[in-house]
TIKOLZA-359650 format. One line per field, with one value per residue (C-alpha): residue number from 1; residue in one letter; x, y, z. Coordinates in Angstrom, 2 decimals, always signed. Each point is the difference from the previous one (the first is absolute). Example, Ala and Ser with C-alpha at 12.3 -4.5 7.8 and 13.67 -1.06 7.14 Angstrom:
2
num	1	2 .
residu	A	S .
px	+12.30	+1.37 .
py	-4.50	+3.44 .
pz	+7.80	-0.66 .
***
This chain:
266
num	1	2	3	4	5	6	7	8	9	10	11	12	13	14	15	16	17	18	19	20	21	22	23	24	25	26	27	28	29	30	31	32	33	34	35	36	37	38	39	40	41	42	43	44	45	46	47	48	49	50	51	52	53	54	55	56	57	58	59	60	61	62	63	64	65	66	67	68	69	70	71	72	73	74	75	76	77	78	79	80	81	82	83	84	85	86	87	88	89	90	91	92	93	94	95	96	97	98	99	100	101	102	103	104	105	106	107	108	109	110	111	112	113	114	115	116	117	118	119	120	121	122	123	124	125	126	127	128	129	130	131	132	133	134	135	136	137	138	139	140	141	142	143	144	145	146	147	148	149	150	151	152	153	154	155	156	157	158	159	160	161	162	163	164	165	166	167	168	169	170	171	172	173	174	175	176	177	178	179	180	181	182	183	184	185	186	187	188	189	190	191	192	193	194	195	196	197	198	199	200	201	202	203	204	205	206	207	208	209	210	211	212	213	214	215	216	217	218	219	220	221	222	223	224	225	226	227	228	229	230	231	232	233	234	235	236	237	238	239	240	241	242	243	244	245	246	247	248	249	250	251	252	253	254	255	256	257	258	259	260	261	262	263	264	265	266 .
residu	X	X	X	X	X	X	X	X	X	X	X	X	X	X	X	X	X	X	X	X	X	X	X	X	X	X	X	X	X	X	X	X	X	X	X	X	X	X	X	X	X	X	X	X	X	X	X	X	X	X	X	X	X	X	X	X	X	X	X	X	X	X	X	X	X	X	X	X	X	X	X	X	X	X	X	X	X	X	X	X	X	X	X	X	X	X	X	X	X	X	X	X	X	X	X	X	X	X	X	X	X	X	X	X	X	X	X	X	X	X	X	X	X	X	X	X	X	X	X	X	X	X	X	X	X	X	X	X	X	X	X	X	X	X	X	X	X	X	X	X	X	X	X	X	X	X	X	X	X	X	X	X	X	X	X	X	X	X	X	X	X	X	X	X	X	X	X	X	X	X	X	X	X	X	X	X	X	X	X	X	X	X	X	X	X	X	X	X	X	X	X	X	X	X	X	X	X	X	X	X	X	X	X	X	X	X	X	X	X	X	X	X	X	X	X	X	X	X	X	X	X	X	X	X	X	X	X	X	X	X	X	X	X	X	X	X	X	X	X	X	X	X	X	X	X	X	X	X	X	X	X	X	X	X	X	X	X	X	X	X	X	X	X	X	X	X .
px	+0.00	+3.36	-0.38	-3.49	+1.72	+3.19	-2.76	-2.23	+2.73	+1.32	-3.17	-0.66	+3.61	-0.38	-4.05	+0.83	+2.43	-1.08	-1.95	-0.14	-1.89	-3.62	-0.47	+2.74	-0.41	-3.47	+0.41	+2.58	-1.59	-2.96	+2.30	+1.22	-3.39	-0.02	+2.03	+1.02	+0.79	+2.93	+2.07	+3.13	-0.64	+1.96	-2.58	+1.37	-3.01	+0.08	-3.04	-0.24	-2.08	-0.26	-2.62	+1.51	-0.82	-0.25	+2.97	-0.94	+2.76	+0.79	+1.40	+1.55	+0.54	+1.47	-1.14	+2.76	-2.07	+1.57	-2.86	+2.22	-1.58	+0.80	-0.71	-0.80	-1.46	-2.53	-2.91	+1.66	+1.67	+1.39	-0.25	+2.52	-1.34	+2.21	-0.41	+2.88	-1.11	+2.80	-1.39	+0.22	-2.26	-0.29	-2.24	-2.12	-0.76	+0.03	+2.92	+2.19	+2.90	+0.65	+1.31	+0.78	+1.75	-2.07	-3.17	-1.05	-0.31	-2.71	+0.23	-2.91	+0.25	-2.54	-0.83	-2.16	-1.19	+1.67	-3.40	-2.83	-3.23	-2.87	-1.96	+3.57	+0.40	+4.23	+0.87	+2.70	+0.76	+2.79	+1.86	+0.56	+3.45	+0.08	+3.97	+1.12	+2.77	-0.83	+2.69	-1.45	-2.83	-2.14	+0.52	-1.90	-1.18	+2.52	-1.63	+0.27	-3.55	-1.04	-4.00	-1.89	-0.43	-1.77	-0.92	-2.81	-1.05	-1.38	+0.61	-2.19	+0.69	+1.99	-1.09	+1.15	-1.92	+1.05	+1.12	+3.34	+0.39	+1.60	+0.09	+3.51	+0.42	+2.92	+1.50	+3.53	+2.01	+0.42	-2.62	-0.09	-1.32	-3.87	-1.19	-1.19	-2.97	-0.74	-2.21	+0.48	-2.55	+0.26	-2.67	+0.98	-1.01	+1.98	-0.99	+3.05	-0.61	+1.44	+2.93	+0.99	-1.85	-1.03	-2.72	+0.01	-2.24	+0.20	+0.74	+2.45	-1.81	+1.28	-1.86	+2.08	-1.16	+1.61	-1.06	-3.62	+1.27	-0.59	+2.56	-1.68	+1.97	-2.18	+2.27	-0.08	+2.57	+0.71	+3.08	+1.47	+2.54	+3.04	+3.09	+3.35	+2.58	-1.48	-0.81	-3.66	-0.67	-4.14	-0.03	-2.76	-1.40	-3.06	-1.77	-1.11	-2.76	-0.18	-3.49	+1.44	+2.59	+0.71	+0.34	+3.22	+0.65	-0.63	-2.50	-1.04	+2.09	+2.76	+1.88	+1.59	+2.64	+1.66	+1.95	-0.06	+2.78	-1.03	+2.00	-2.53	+1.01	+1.94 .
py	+0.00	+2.21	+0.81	+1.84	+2.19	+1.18	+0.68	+2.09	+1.75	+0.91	+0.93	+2.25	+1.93	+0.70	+0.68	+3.73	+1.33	+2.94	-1.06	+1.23	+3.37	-1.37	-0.43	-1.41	-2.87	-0.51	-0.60	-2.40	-1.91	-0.55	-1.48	-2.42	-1.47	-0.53	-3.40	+1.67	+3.59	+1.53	-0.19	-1.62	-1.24	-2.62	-1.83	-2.14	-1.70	-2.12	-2.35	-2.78	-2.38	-2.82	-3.14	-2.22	-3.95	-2.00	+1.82	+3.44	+1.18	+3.65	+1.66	+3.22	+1.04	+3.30	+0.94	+2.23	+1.14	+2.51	+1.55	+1.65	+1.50	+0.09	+2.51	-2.23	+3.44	+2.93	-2.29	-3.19	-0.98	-3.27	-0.67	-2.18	-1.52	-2.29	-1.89	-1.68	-1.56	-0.42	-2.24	-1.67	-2.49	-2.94	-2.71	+0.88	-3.94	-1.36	-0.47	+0.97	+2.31	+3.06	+1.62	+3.39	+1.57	+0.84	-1.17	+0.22	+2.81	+1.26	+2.52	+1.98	+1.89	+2.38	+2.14	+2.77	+3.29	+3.19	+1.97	-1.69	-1.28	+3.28	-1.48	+0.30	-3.95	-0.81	-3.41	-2.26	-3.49	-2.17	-3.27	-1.64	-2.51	-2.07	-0.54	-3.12	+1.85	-1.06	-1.03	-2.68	-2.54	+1.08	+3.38	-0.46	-1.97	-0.76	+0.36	+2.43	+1.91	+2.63	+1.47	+3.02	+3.35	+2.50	+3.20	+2.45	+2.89	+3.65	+3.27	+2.19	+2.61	-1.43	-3.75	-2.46	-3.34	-2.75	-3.67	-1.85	-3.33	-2.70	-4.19	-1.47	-3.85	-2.04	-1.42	-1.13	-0.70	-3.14	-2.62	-1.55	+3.13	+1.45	+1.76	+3.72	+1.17	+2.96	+3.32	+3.10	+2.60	+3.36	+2.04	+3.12	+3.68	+2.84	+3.67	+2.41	+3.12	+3.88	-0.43	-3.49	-2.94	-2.94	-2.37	-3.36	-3.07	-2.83	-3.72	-2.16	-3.19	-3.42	-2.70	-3.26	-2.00	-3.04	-0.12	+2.05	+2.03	+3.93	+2.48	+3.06	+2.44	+3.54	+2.52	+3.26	+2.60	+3.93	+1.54	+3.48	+1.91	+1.42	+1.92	-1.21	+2.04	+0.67	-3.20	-1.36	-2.71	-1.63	-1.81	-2.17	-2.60	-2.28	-2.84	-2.86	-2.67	-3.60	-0.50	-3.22	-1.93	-3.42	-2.95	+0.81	+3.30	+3.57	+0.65	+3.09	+2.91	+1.28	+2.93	+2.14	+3.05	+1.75	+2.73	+0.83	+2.56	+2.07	+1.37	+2.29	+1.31	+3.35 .
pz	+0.00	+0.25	-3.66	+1.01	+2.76	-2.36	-2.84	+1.55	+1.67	-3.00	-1.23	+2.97	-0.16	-4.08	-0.25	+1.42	-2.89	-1.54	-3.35	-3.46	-0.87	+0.00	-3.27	-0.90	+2.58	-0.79	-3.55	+1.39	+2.62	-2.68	-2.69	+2.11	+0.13	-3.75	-1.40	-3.03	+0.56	-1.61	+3.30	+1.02	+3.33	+2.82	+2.16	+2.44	+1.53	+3.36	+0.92	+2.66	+0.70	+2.36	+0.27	-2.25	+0.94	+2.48	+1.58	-0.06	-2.35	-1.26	-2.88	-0.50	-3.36	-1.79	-3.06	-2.41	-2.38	-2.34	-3.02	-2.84	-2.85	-3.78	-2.25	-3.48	-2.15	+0.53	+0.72	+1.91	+2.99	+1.64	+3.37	+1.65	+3.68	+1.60	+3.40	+1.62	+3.53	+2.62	+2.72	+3.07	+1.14	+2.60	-0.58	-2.06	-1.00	+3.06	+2.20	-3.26	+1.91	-0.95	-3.39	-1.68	-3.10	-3.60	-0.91	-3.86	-2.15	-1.52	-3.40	-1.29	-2.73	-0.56	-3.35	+0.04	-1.51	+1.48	-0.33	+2.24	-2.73	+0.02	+3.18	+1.96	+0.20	+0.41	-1.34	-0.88	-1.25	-0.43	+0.90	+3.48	+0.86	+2.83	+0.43	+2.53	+1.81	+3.39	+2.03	+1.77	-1.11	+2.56	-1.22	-3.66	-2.29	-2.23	-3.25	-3.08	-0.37	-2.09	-1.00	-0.92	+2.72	-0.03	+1.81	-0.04	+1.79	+0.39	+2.40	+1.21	+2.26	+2.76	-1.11	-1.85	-0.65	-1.96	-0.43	-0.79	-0.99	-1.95	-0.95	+0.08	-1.27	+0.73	-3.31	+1.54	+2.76	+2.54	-0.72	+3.44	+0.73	-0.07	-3.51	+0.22	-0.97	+2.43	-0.63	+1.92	+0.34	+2.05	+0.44	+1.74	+0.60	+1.98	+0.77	+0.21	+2.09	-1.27	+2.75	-1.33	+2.11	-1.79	+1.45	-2.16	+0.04	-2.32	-0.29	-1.19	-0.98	-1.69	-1.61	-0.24	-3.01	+1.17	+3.57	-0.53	+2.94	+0.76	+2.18	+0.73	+2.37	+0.23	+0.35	+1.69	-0.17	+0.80	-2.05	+0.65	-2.30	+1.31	-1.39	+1.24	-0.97	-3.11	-0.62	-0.35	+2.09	+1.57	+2.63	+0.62	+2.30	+0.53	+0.97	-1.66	+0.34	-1.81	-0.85	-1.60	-0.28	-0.84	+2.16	+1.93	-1.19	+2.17	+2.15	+1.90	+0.43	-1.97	+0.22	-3.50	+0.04	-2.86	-1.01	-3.62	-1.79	-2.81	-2.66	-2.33	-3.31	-0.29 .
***
């Protein structure tokens, strides 16, 4: 529970800086709610969870998740999302020990118009990997998967409502191990206030086709946006609740903390 304390510490010594002029931090704060906006940005995401098996195991996992754009002409961009998980875990299966280092990587790429469509919808669409660099078996799966993603969404005000989500397949990798055929699908919607608070809901649900099994964790989260020494930087942290999970996986309570560095254009 240590990495709660040195979190929210962290959290409470940094939320205090002196922030952007409002505008600026607004238009900010709101951006970062949108997949595919045309913003460099560093999130480094830490969730934990706990309830696994028979056991009562936990998992701590943080999520690097860089989101570069690429301008392809006046009318296109490509979005690159990646998500390396570092994690440490103890029996999670049982009495299985404990293990950390690199999970696997997923890749989106997303392409999508610069200029939102006349009713203000944002959307993008692209390819999904799955990439087996986990360090330890217990760690992924092992397999080479790839699908279609998509994202879609639209802003109004201080919202922003919208969905994510994406179908990867396995098509190589160990055969002793399970095939993938997973869909992801994240509802979410955020309100950013003038001075730069974000309040998010949303899921992060996954249908297993080969098991028939659902994980639901709700999420609820409160973001602010700070300048560091003129460097752009939200903070957030939340709850989460698992509506659903499969048969040994989370239950109850977990906790989520992030800090996220910006880099906007020139």
């Amino acid at each position: 529970m240590n990495q709660y304390r040195y979190f929210l510490a962290a959290c409470a010594v940094l939320l205090p800086t002196s922030a952007f002029a409002e505008g600026d931090s607004h238009y900010l704060a709101k951006q970062l709610s949108n997949p595919v906006a045309a913003l460099i940005s560093v999130p480094f995401q830490f969730n934990y969870d706990e309830g696994y098996g028979p056991s009562n195991g936990h998992r701590a996992v943080l999520n690097i998740q860089p989101v570069v754009p690429f301008s392809l002409n006046d009318d296109w961009t490509v979005i690159s999302r990646t998500i390396l998980p570092v994690i440490s875990q103890k029996d999670i299966a049982g009495p299985s020990g404990e293990q950390s280092g690199l999970g696997d990587i997923t890749q989106s790429l997303f392409f999508s118009p610069k200029n939102p469509g006349p009713s203000g919808i944002v959307w993008g669409a692209g390819p999904v990997f799955l990439v087996p660099t986990a360090t330890d078996d217990l760690l992924g799966g092992e397999k080479w998967g790839a699908g279609p993603t998509a994202v879609v969404l639209k802003q109004m005000g201080g919202w922003t409502v919208g969905a994510l989500g994406n179908h990867i397949w396995s098509f190589a990798g160990d055969d002793h191990r399970s095939d993938i055929s997973s869909t992801y699908l994240q509802p979410f919607v955020s309100y950013t206030t003038a001075d730069a608070w974000t309040f998010g809901l949303n899921t992060e649900s996954t249908y297993n086709w080969e098991t028939s099994e659902w994980s639901v964790p709700v999420n609820f989260t409160v973001g602010k946006l700070v300048q560091i020494d003129k460097q752009p930087v939200s903070f957030t942290v939340g709850v989460r609740y698992w509506a659903e999970s499969p048969d040994g996986g989370p239950d109850g309570l977990g906790f989520r903390g992030g800090a996220t560095l910006l880099f906007p254009a020139k």
